[in-house]
Each structure stands twice: as structure tokens, then as C-alpha cells.
C-alpha positions in Angstrom: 0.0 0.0 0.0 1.0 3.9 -0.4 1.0 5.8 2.2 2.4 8.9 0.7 -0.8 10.5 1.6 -1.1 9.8 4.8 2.6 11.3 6.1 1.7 15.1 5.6 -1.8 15.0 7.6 0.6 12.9 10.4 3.4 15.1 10.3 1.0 18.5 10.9 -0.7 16.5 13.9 2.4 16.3 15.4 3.8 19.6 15.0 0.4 20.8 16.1 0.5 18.2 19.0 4.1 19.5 20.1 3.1 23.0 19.5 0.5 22.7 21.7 2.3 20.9 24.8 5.3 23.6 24.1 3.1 26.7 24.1 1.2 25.2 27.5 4.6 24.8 29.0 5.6 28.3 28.3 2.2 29.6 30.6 3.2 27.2 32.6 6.5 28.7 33.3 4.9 32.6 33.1 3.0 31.9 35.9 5.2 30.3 38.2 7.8 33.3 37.1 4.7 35.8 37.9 4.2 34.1 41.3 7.6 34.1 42.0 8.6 37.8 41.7 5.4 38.5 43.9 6.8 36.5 46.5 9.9 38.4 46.6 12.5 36.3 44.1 14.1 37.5 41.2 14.2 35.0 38.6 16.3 34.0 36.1 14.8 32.0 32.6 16.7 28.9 31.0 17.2 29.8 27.3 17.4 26.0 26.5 15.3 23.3 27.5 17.4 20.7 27.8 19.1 21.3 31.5 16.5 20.0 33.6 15.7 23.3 35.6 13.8 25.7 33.9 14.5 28.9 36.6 16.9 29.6 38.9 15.3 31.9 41.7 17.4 33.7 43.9 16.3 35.3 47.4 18.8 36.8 49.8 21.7 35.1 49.6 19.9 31.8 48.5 19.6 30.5 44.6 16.9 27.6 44.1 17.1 25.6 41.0 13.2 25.1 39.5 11.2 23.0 36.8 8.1 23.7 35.9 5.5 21.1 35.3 2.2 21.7 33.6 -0.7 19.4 34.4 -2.0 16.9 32.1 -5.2 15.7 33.4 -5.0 11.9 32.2 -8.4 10.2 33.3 -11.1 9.9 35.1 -9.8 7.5 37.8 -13.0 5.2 40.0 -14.6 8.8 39.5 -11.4 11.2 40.3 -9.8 13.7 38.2 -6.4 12.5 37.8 -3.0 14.6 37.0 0.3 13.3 36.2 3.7 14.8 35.7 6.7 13.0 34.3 9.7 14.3 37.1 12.6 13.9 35.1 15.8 12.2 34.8 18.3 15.0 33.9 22.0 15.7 34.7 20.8 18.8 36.7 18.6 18.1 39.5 16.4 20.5 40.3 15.7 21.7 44.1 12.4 22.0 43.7 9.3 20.7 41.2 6.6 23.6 40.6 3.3 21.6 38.8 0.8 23.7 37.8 -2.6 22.4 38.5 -6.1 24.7 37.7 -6.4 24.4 41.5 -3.0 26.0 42.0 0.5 24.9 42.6 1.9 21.3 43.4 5.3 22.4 45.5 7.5 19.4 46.2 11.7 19.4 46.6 13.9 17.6 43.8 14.0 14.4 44.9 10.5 13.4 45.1 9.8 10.5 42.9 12.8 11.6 40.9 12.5 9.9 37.6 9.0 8.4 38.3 5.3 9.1 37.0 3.7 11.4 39.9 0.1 11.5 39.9 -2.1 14.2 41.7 -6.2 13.5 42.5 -7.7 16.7 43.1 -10.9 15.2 44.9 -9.6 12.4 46.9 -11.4 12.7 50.0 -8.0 11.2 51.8 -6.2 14.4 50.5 -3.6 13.1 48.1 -1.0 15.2 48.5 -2.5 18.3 49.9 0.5 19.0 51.7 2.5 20.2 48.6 -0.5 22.2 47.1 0.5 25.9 47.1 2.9 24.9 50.3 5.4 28.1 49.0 7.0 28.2 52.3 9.1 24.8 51.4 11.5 27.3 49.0 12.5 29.5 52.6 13.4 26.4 54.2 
């Protein structure tokens, strides 16, 4: 069979597809960079996206090494929105993982579940994780 016709349709999905997930990771990053100047930091953009820490943050005398996460909500899990971020395995670890979520910010240091799936349920009655949700205060510690 040909499939000539079939490879341009593919390839615009994809570039679509990647635009998409790029451009959502950019707000990502504007609004943690927004919330962190109001919180006092100045911050400092990665021009490439390869490093593994998308801002360094620096307060006082103390630099914080960032990446941003943007929520992909995956599935309806026994009835529960479910979010998951891929926390990566790069050279550079960063101190601290910033997740965007619609109901805020998932704060959490470097090494949790480093190079693992994390998911997030939003409306477990148990709490999943509500600890880390908009819990600034870990970056002063």
C-alpha cells in the first residue's frame, strides 16, 4: 500500500501536537515566574530546555534551582480527576518541582519520585498530596 498520503496529515498532527504541549509549558512557566517575583525572588529564565531546571530563583543570599511542570489531566480514575507529571531524569537536579494544576500549585523538593510518574487526585477525600499544594514556604526552608 502507499501511504504517501497519509505522512503530511501525520506530520501537521504532530507539529500541532508539540506545539500545543510547548506553548502550555511556556504559561506554565509565566505563571510560576509571575508568582515568584510577587513572593519576593528574582528570577532567572533557562534559554534552553534541555538542562533540567527551567529557573533559577534567587532570594537573599539563596539560589533555588526550578522546573516547571504543567498538568496533564490523564483520566477519570473510579470517578477522580487525575493529573500526572513526568519528574525527570536530567544531569541537573532541580531543588524544587513547581506543577501547575487549575487548582494552584503542586510544590514538592527535587527528589520526590525523581525519575517516576507522579500523579495528583484533586478530589480524593483522603487528601492526596495536599500538603504540597500551594505549600510556598518549602523554597525558605
Amino acid at each position: 500500500s502507499d501511504y504517501s498520503g497519509v505522512r503530511v496529515p501525520l506530520l501537521a498532527l504532530y507539529t500541532k501536537m508539540t506545539s500545543d504541549i510547548y506553548r502550555k509549558g511556556i504559561v506554565a512557566e509565566l505563571r510560576v515566574q509571575q508568582e515568584l517575583l510577587s513572593r519576593g525572588y528574582n528570577v532567572y529564565a533557562n534559554v534552553c530546555d534541555d538542562s533540567g531546571v527551567d529557573l533559577i530563583c534567587e532570594k537573599g543570599k539563596k539560589l533555588i534551582r526550578v522546573q516547571v511542570k504543567s498538568a496533564a489531566q490523564t483520566s477519570l480514575t473510579r470517578g477522580l480527576r487525575r493529573y500526572a507529571f513526568r519528574l525527570g531524569n536530567s544531569l541537573v537536579k532541580p531543588d524544587f518541582y513547581v506543577c501547575v494544576v487549575p487548582e494552584g500549585y503542586l510544590i514538592m523538593r527535587g527528589d520526590w519520585h525523581s525519575g517516576k510518574a507522579f500523579f495528583w487526585y484533586p478530589d480524593s477525600k483522603k487528601g492526596h498530596h495536599r500538603e504540597i499544594l500551594n505549600n510556598w514556604a518549602v523554597l525558605e526552608k
